[in-house]
N, C-alpha and C positions, 0 to 999 in steps of 0.2 A: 848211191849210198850202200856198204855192202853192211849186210845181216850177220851176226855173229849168232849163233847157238846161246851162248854169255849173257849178250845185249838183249836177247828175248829175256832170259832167265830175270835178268836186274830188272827190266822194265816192267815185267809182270809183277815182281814182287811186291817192287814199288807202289806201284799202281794199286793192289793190295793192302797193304801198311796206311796207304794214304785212306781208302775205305774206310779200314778202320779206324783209326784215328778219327777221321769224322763218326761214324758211328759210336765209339767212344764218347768225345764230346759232347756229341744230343745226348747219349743214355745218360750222364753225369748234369747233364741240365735239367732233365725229369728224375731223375732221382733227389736233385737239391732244392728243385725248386727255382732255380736260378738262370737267368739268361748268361749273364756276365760273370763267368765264372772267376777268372785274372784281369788286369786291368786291358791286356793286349784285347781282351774281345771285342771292347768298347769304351778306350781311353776318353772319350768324353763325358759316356754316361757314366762312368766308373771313379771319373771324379765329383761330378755333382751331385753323385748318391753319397760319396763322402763328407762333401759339404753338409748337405742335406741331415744326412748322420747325423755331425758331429751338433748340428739344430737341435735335433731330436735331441741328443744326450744333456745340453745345456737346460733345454726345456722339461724335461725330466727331475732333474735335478731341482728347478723352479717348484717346480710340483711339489717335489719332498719338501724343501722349505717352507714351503705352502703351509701344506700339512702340519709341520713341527710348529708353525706361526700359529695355524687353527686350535689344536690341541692349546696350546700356550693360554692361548686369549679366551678360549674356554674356562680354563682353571681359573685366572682372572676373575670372570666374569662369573664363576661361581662363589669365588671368594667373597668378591663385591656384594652378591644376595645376598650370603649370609652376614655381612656388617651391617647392610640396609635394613637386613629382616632384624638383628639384636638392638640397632637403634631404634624401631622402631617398635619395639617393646620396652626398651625404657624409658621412648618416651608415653606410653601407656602408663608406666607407672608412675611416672612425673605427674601427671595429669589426676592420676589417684591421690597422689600423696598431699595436693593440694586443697583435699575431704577435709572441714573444719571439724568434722567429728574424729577424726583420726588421730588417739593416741601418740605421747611420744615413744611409746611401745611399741605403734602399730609402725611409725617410722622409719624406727630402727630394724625393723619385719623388712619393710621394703629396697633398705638399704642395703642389708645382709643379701639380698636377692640382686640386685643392683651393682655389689659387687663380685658375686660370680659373672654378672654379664660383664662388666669389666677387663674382667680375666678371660674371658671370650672374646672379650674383639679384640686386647694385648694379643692372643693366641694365632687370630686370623689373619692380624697383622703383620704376624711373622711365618707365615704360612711358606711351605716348600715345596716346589714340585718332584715330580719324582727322579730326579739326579739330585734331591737336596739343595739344590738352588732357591738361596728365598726372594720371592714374587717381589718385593718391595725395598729391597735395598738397593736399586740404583745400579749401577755396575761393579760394586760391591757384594756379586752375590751369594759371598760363601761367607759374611757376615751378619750375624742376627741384628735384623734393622734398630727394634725398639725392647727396650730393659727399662725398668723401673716400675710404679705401683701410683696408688692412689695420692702419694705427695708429691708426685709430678715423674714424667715418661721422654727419655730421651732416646734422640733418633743417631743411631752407627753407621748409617749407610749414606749412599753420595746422591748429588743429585740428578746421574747420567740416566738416561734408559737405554734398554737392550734394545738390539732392533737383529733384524734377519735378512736376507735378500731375497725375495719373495719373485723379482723382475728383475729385467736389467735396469731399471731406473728404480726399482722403488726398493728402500729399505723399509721392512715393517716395523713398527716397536711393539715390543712383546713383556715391555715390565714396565713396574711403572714406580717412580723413587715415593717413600712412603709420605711426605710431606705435602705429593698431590693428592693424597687420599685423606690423611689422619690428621695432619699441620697445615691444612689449607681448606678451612671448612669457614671463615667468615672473613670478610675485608677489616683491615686494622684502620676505625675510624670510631667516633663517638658513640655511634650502637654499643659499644660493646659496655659502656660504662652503664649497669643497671641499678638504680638506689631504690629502696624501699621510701615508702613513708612515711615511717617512724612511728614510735611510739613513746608514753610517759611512761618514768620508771614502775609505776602500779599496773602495766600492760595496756592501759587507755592512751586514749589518739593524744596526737601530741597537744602538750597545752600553749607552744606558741603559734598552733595554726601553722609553722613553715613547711617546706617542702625542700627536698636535699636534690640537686641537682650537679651532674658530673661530666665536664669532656676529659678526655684524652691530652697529655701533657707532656712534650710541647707539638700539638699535630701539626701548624702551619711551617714549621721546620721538620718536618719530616721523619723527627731524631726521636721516634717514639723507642720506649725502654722495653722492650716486651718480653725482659725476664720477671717485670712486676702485673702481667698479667696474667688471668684466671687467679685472679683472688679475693678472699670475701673479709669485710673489713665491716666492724663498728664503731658506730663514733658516737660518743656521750657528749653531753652540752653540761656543762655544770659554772652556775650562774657568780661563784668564787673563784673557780680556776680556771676554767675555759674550757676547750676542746679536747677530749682525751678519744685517741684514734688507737683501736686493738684488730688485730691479723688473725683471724681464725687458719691454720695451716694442719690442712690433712696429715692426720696421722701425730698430731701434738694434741693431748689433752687439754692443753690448756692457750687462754688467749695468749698472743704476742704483742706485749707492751708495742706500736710504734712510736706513736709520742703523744705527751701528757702536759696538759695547760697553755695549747694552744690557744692566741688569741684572736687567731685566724687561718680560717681553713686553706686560703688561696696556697700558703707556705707550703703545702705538699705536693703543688705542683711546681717546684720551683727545684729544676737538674741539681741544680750546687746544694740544696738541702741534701743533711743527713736523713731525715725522714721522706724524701722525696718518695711516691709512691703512682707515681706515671700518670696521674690525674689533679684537675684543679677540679676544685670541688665549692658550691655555694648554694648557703643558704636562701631561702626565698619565700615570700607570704605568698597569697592564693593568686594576688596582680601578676607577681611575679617580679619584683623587685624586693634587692636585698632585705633580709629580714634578722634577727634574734632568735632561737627557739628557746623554749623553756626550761627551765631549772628540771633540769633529771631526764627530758627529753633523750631517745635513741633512736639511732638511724644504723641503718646496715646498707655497705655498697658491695655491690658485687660488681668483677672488673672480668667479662669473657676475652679469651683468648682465640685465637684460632683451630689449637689446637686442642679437636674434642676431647684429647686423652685428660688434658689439664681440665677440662671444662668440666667433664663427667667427676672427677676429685674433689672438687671443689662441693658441686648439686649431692655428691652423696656424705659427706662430712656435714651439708647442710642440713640431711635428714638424719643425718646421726647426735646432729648438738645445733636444734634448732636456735635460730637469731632472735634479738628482741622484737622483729616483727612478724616469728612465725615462717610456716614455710609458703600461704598463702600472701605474704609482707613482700618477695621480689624470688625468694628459691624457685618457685615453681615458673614464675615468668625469663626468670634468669635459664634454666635450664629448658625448657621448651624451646628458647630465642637461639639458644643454642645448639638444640637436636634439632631444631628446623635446617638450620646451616650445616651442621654433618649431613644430615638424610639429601638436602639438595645438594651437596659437592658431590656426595657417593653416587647419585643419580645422573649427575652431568657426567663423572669419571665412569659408568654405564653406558651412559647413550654413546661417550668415544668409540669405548669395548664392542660396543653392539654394531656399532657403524665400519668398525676394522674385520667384525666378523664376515658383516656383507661383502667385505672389499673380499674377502680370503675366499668367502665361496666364487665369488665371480670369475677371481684369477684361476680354479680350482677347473672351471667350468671350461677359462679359454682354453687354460694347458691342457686341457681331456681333448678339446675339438685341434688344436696345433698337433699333438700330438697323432692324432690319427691324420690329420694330413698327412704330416710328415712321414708316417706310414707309407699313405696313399703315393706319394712322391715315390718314395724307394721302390714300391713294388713296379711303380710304372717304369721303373728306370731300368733296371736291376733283374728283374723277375718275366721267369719263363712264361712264355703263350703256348700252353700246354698244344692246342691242337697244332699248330706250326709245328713243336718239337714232335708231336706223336707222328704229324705228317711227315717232317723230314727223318725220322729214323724209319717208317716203314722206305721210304724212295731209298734209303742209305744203305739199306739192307736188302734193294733189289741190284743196287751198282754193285753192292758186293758181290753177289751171289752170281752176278755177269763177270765181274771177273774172274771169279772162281770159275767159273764153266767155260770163258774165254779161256785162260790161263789152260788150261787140260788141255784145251782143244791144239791151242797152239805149239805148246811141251810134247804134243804126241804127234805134230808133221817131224820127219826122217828121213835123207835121202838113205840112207840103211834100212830103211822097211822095202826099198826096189832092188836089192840087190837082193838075188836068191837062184 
């Protein structure tokens, strides 16, 4: 093989270039941090760390949702305190206002009070978070759920709920349509029909001894009317004309004739009646078989609804233009029977809230510990072993430094250094 002068030169160089270049590459692995610096270094680790990655990124992202679900169901679930906490001061005052020493003054004192709380729960009800989204309309959330007042509150929103993606399999729900909260506080069944019992027109017990009794009309077909319930109803007995039935309605001074000289109360439960009023209704002695009451005789029915909003309109009109039996006569057991049933729906729509918050911390918990895996994966994949790289740049940096002193040594043999 013959040697050229040239062939040294190129060979040395090379040899050289090539040092570096490795010495390069370690210093740029201890400086990043990084084993695998392009995919060439280690195309398989280089894709699994990708994979792995792109884990990470998904799982991450879980996390954020997480969070926006926790935050969510927190508001929620503070909203919800403060309904449970206003119901449960009105029904404190319910409970007051039931004092047979208590004035129609003092009534009207509790009622005026009664109805700020009112306007406190309408207010909570329509409650927003902080993009202005309100909590309770359903997937309708840039519409105000409930409008209206003490003669009755209607609901604008749908009856979807929001939900988030929390996991790959779980959607969370994060709102809740207001009908589960405020329009679904008791079952539509005979409960709801509460009658006093009665009194004679001079404010004494009744003088035929009867007792007014009420279901729900027509329940066993299912076709109940429930735009005639929460509401409070008098019926007079009068021994010449018959039965005269008046509608006290929030926010009307005055009774509302429904019908006059009935000869029988059954007719108001009957659909095709023009008086129909979503209840059969009947008289009864102390056996409890039909009965007569007496000439001037009054009874008051109160008809609950599900929804507290109707209910609470009804119980404070009661205290504002008490019935012929008083608020101790059915107002006071009418509205209690009814904030009992708000207080326990708000408490079950709670314990949901409460139980979605455990799920949120949990998921919160795995994605912290996934996510440091997946850390851990990468760095094992991907990431430099610092003393290997310190050790391979010191050896890289003694090849070079052999080259270098080889390279001189051999650049300076000449057959022109023997000619002289």
């Amino acid at each position: 093989m013959r040697i050229s002068t040239n062939m040294i030169y190129d060979k040395g160089v090379g040899s050289m270039q090539q040092q570096w270049s490795s010495l390069l590459h370690t210093q740029q692995q201890l400086s990043t941090g990084r084993r695998v610096l392009t995919p060439a270094d280690d195309p398989i680790a280089s894709a699994r760390a990708l994979e792995v990655g792109q884990s990470k990124g998904v799982n991450s992202q879980f996390m954020t949702n997480t969070g926006y679900a926790d935050d969510r169901l927190n508001l929620l679930e503070n909203k919800l305190t403060g309904v449970g906490d206003t119901l449960q001061y009105i029904r404190e005052k319910t409970v007051s206002a039931g004092n047979a020493g208590y004035s129609a003054e003092d009534l009207k004192y509790i009622a005026t009070d009664l109805r700020a709380q009112f306007d406190g729960l309408l207010a909570l009800a329509n409650s927003q978070d902080g993009t202005g989204d309100y909590l309770f309309s359903g997937y309708r959330a840039n519409a105000q759920p409930f409008s209206g007042g003490l003669a009755g509150v209607s609901y604008q929103g749908d009856y979807g709920t929001q939900t988030i993606q929390v996991s790959a399999s779980r959607y969370m729900p994060v709102s809740l349509p207001g009908t589960d909260v405020f329009a679904a506080t008791r079952q539509i069944d005979d409960t709801l029909v509460q009658p006093s019992t009665g009194t004679h027109v001079d404010g004494s017990a009744n003088t035929g001894g009867t007792t007014l009794s009420g279901t729900l009309a027509p329940l066993a077909s299912g076709a109940v009317d429930t735009s005639t319930l929460a509401r409070r109803y008098e019926i007079t007995y009068n021994a010449a004309t018959g039965y005269d039935v008046y509608e006290y309605v929030p926010g009307n001074p005055s009774k509302v004739a429904i019908a006059t000289g009935l000869a029988d109360l059954s007719s108001l439960g009957d659909p095709a009646s023009p008086n129909y009023v979503g209840v059969n209704l009947q008289m009864n002695d102390a056996a409890g078989n039909p009965a007569v009451p007496g000439d001037g005789d009054r009874f008051e029915l109160f008809v609950g609804s599900p929804n507290m909003f109707d209910n609470l309109g009804v119980l404070i009109d009661a205290m504002e233009r008490p019935g012929p039996s008083g608020m101790a006569g059915g107002a006071v057991a009418f509205g209690l029977t009814n904030l009992d049933g708000a207080l326990e729906n708000v408490l079950k729509v709670r314990a949901q809230i409460g139980s979605q918050l455990t799920e949120t911390e949990s998921l919160l918990n795995i994605g912290s510990d996934l996510d440091v895996q997946y850390a851990e994966t990468i760095s094992n994949l991907v990431d430099v072993d610092y003393v290997s790289a310190i050790s391979n740049l010191t050896q890289q940096q003694t090849y070079l430094q052999a080259a270098q002193q080889s390279f001189m040594k051999v650049t300076g043999l000449s057959l022109f250094n023997y000619l002289s």
